[in-house]
PLY file of the C-alpha trace (Angstrom):
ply
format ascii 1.0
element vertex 374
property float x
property float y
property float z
element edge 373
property int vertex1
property int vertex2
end_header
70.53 69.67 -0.03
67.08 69.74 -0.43
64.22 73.41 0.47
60.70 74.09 -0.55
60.19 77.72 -0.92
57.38 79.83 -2.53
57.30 80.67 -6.20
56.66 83.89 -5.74
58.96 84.93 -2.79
62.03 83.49 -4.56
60.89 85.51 -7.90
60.85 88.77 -6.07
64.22 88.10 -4.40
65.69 86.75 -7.39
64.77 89.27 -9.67
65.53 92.26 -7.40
69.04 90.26 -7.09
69.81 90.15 -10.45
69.61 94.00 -10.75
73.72 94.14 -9.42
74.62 91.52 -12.62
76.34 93.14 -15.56
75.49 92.29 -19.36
79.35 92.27 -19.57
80.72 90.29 -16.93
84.83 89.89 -16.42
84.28 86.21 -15.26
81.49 83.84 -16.99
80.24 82.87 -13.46
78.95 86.20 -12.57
76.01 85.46 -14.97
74.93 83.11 -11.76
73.38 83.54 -8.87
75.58 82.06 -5.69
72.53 80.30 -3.57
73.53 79.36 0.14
71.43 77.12 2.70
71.93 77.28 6.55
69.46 76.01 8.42
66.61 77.71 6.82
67.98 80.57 5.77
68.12 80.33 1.92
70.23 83.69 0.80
70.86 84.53 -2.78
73.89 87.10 -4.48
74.86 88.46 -7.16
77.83 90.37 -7.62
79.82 92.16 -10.97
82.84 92.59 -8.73
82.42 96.29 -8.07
79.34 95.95 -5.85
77.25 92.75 -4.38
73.94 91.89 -3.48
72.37 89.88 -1.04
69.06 88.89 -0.67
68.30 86.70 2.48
64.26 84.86 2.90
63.36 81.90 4.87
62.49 78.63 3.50
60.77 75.30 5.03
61.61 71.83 4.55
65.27 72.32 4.49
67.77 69.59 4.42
71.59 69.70 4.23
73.49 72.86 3.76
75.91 73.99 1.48
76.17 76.34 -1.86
75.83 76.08 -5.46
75.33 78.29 -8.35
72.71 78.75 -10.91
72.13 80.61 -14.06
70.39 83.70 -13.15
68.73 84.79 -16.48
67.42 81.11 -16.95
65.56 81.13 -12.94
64.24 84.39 -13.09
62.52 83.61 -16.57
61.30 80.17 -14.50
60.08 81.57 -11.62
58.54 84.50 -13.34
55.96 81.78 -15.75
55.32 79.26 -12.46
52.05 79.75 -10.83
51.92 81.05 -6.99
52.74 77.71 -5.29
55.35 75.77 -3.42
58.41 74.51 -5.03
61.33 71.91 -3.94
64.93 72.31 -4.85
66.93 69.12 -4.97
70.41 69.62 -5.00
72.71 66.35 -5.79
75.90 67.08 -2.97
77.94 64.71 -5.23
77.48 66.02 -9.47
75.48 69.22 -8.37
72.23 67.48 -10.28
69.41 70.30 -9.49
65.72 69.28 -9.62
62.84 71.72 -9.24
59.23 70.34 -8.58
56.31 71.73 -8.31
52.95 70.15 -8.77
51.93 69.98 -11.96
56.09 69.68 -13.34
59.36 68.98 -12.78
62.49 70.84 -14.43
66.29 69.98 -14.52
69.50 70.93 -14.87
73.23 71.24 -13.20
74.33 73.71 -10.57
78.51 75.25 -10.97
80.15 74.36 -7.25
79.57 77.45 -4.87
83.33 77.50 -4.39
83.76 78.47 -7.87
82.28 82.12 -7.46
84.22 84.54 -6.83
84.15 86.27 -2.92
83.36 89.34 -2.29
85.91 92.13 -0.84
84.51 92.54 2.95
84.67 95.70 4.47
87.31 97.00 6.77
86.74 96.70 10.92
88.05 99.72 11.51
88.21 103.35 9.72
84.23 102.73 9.14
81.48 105.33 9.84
77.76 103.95 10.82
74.77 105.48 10.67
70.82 104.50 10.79
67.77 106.02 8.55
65.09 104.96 6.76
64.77 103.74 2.94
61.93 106.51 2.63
64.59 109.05 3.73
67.38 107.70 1.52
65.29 106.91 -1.70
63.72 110.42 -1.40
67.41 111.98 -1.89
67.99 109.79 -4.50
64.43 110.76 -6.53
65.39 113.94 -6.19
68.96 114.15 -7.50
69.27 111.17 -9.69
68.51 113.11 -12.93
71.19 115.96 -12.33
74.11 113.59 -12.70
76.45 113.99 -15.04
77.06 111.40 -17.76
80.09 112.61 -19.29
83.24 110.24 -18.25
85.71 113.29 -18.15
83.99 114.00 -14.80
84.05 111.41 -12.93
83.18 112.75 -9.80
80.16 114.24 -11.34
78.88 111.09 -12.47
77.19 110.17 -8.99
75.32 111.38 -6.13
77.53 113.30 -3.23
76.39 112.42 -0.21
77.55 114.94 2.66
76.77 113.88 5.79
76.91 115.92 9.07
75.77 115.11 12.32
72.30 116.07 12.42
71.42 116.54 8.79
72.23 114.73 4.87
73.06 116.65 2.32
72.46 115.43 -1.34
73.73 116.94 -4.33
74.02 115.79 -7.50
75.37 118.40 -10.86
76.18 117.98 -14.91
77.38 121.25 -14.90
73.98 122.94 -16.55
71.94 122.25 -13.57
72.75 121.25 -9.85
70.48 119.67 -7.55
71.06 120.25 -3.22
68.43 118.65 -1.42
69.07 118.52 2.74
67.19 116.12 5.12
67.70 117.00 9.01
64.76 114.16 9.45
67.88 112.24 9.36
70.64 112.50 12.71
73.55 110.65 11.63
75.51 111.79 14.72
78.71 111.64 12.54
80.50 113.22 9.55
81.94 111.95 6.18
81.34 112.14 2.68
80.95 110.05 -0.22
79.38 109.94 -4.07
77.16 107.07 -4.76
77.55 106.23 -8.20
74.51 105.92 -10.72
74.15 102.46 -10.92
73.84 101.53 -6.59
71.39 104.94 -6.45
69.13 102.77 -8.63
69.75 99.46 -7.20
68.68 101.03 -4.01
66.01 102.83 -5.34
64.51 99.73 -6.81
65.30 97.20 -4.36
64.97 98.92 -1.02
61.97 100.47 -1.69
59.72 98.06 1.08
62.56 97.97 3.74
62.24 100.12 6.91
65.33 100.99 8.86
68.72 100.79 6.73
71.81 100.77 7.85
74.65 102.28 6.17
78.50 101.57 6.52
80.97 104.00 5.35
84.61 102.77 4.33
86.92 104.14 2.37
85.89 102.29 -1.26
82.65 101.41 -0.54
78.95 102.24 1.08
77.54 98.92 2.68
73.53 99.66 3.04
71.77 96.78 5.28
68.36 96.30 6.05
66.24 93.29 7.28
66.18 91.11 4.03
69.51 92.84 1.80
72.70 93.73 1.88
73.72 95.51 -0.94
77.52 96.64 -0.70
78.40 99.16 -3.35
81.92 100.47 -4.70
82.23 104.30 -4.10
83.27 106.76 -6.82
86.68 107.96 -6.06
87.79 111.85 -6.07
86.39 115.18 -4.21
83.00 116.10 -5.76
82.93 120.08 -6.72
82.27 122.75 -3.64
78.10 122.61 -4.56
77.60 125.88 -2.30
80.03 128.49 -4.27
77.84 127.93 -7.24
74.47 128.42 -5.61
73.56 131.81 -6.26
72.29 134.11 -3.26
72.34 137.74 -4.85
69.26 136.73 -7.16
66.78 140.32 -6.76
64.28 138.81 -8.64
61.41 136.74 -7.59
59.27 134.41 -10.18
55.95 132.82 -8.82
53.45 130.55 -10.73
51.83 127.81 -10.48
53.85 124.67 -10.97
52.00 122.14 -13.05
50.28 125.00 -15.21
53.95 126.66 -15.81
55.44 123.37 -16.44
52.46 122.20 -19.04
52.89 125.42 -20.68
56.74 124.69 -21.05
55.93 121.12 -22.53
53.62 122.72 -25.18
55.52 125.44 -26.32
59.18 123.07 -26.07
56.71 120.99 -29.53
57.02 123.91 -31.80
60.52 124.40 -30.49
63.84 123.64 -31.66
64.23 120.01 -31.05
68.18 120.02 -31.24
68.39 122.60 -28.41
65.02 123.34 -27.17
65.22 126.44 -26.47
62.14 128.57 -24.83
62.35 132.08 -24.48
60.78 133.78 -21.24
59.64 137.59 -20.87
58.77 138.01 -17.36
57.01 140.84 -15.94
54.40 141.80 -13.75
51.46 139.83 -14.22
52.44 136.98 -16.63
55.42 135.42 -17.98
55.12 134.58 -22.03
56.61 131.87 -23.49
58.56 131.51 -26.66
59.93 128.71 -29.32
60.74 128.34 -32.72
62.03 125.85 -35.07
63.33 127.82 -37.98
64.46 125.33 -40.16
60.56 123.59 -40.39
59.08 127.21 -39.77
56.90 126.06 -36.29
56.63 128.22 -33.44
54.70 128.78 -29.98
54.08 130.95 -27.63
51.84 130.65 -24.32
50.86 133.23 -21.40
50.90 131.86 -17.86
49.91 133.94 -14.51
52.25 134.40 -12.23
53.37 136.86 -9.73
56.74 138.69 -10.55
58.57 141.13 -8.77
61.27 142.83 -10.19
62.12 144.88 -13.48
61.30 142.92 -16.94
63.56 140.50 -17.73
64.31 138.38 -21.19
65.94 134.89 -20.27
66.46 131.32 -22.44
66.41 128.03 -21.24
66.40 124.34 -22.31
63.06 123.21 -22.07
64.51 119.48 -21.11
66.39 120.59 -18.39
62.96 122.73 -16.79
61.18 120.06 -17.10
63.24 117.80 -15.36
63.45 120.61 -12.60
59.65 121.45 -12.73
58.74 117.41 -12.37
60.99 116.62 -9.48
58.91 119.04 -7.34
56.35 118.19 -5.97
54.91 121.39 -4.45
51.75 123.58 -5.83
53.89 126.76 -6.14
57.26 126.86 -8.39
59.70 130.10 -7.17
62.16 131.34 -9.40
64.85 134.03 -8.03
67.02 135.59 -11.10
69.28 137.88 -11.51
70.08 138.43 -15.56
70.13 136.36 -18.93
73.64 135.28 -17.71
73.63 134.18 -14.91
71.77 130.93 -13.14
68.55 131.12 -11.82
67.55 129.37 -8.75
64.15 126.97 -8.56
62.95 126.63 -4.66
59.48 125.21 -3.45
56.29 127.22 -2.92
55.87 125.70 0.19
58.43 122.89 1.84
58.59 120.85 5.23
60.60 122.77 7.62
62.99 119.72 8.04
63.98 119.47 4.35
65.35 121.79 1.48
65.48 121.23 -2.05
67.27 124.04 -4.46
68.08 123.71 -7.60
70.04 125.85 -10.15
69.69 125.75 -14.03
71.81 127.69 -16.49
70.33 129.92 -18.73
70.68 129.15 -22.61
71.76 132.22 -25.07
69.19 133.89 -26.32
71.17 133.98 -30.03
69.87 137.13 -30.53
0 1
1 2
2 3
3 4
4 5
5 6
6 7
7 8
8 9
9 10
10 11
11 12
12 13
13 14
14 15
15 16
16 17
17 18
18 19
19 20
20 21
21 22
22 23
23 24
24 25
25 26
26 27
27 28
28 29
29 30
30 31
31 32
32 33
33 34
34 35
35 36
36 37
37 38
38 39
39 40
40 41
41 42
42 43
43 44
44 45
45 46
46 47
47 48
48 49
49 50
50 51
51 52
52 53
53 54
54 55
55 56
56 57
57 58
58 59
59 60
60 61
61 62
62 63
63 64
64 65
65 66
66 67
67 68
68 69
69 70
70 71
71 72
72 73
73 74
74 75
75 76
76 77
77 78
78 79
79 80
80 81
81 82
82 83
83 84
84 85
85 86
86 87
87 88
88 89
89 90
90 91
91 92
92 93
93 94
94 95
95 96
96 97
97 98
98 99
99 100
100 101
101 102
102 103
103 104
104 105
105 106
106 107
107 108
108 109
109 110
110 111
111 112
112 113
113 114
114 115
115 116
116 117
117 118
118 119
119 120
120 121
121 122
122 123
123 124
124 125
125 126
126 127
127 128
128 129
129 130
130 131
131 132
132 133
133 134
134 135
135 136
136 137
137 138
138 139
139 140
140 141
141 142
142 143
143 144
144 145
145 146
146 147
147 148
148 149
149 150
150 151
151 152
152 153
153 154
154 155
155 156
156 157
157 158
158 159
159 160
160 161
161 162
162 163
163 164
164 165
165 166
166 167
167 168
168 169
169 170
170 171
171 172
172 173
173 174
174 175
175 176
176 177
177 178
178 179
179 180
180 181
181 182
182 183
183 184
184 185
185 186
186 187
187 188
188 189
189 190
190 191
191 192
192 193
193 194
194 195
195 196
196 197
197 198
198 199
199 200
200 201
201 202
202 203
203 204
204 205
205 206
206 207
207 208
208 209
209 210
210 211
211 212
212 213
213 214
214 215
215 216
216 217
217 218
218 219
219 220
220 221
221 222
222 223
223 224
224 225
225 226
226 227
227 228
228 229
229 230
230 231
231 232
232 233
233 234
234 235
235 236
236 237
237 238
238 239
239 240
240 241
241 242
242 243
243 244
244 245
245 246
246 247
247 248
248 249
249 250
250 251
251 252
252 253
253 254
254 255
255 256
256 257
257 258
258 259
259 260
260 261
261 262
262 263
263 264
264 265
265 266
266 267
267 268
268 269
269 270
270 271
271 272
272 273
273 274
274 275
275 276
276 277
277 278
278 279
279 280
280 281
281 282
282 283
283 284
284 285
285 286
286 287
287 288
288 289
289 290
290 291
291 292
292 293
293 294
294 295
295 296
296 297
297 298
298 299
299 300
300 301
301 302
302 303
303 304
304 305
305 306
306 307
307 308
308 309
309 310
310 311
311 312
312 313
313 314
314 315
315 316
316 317
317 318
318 319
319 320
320 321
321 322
322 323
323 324
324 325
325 326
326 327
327 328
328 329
329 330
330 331
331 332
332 333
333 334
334 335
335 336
336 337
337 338
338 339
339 340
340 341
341 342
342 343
343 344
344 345
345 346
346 347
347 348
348 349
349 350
350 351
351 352
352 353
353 354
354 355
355 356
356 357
357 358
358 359
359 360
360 361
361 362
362 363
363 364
364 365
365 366
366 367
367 368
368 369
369 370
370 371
371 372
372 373
């Protein structure tokens, strides 16, 4: 077998490839990539059992076809230090001798037989649900849910992104239990209905690697998601289990009514959080009329803050806690001027919204508040 290919394509394949291979494989082989030439089609996949990738890119000067298997660490490091230029694979069909040439070197070593790796599980014909959207649409959900997964292994079902599709609208929700995250897109018209949680590791997978794809096709079965655009194929094992009912625990009673500005309230929270407890990070919020004051301490090293931010309130005064990690991770994921707060009292969850939104989307999120401890 024998391709010429450019340096710099087959670096940005490879390396978005080798974002699917574990640093504790089952099977030595998985450390490889599997490399297959038709024609001249050149695709390359990696795979840690559980899920697979494929990346597919065109190549010139192609002779022979076939597969073989090379050590993934070891090209991506190669192709990462070559300069932007044309390079030949030379693939011996009898003892798997690889040579790679380029113009100012030449570099090489032996391929593993392509029959040796290990095939992936293909999805079912039938009991399948298909739908079409874009990677903008999908890797928006993900941005704005991937940091309100759980992490804690007695919850499995917590520990990914529910997807809940309907037929003219995705829901995404993600929850740890302290905060939950519902963000629906009816940009999206999947025509159909199912459900399934996306665990941690494909969210970012597609996050990173999908990122410059248009349309995306996703495949539904009952263990996995397949999602399939023009240049990857990235088939990903589904977290098993029902994900908790997401719309009992958003609250809808909340009389009160918090308004600021976002990036000044969330600055303010960042400041004050310093002089905080660092184990907890507890701030303490008066609201009222006019202006909201914030509160932390640190006891044990005798620090403390305290900051006054506008806003516009409406309700009676109110004393609340919260973990300042946990509002800033709400406060950054929005992207709106305006930050709305409904609450109701210190113990029960308050509910973050947009100032302003696009009429297709929603985003809410909830956050617990912290006691007070006094």
């Amino acid at each position: 077998m024998k391709f010429n290919v450019s340096s710099k394509t087959l670096y940005n394949f490879a390396s978005s490839v080798s974002k699917i291979i574990s640093s504790r494989n089952a099977m030595q082989i998985l450390y490889n990539f599997l490399f297959e030439l038709d024609g001249d089609t050149l695709t390359v996949t990696a795979s840690d059992m559980e899920n697979s990738l494929v990346g597919r890119l065109n190549v010139t000067e192609a002779e022979g076809s076939g597969s073989f298997c090379l050590d993934a660490r070891r090209i991506v490091e190669l192709l990462k230090e070559l300069p932007d230029q044309g390079i030949t694979f030379e693939i011996n069909d009898q003892n798997l001798e690889v040579m790679i040439t380029y113009t100012n070197g030449h570099y090489n070593t032996v391929a593993i037989s392509g029959l040796e790796y290990p095939e992936h599980r293909r999805a079912p014909e039938t009991d399948t649900i298909t739908f079409t959207c874009t990677s903008e649409q999908i890797i928006k959900g993900i941005e704005n849910t991937l940091f309100a997964v759980s992490n804690e292994e007695i919850r499995p079902q917590m520990m990914g992104i529910l997807w809940d599709v309907k037929p003219d609208e995705v829901v995404f929700v993600a929850t740890d239990t302290r905060k939950l995250v519902k963000y629906v897109d009816a940009t999206i018209k999947p025509g159909q209905e199912c459900s399934f949680i996306l665990p941690v590791k494909g969210a970012q997978v597609i996050k990173n690697v999908f990122s410059k794809e248009d349309d995306v096709k996703i495949t539904v079965t009952p263990v996995s998601a397949i999602f399939q655009s023009a240049t990857f194929t990235f088939d990903c094992r589904l977290i098993k289990g029902n994900f908790p009912d997401y719309n009992r625990v958003i609250p809808t009673g909340n009389p009160y009514t918090f308004t600021a500005d976002r990036v000044s309230f969330l600055n303010a929270v960042r400041r004050v959080a310093v002089f905080g407890d660092g184990g907890g990070g507890l701030v303490k919020f008066n609201f009222d009329a006019n202006e909201v004051v914030l509160r932390a301490s640190d006891n044990n090293l005798g620090t403390s803050g305290e900051e006054r931010v506008s806003c516009d309130y409406e309700g009676e005064p109110l004393r609340m806690g919260f973990g300042s990690q946990y509002l800033v991770e709400i406060l950054s994921t929005f992207s709106s001027t305006d930050i709305v707060i409904r609450l109701a009292d210190p113990s029960r969850p308050a509910l973050f919204l947009p100032g302003e939104s696009d009429p297709d989307t929603e985003l809410q999120m909830i956050l617990m508040p912290m006691n007070l401890g006094e």
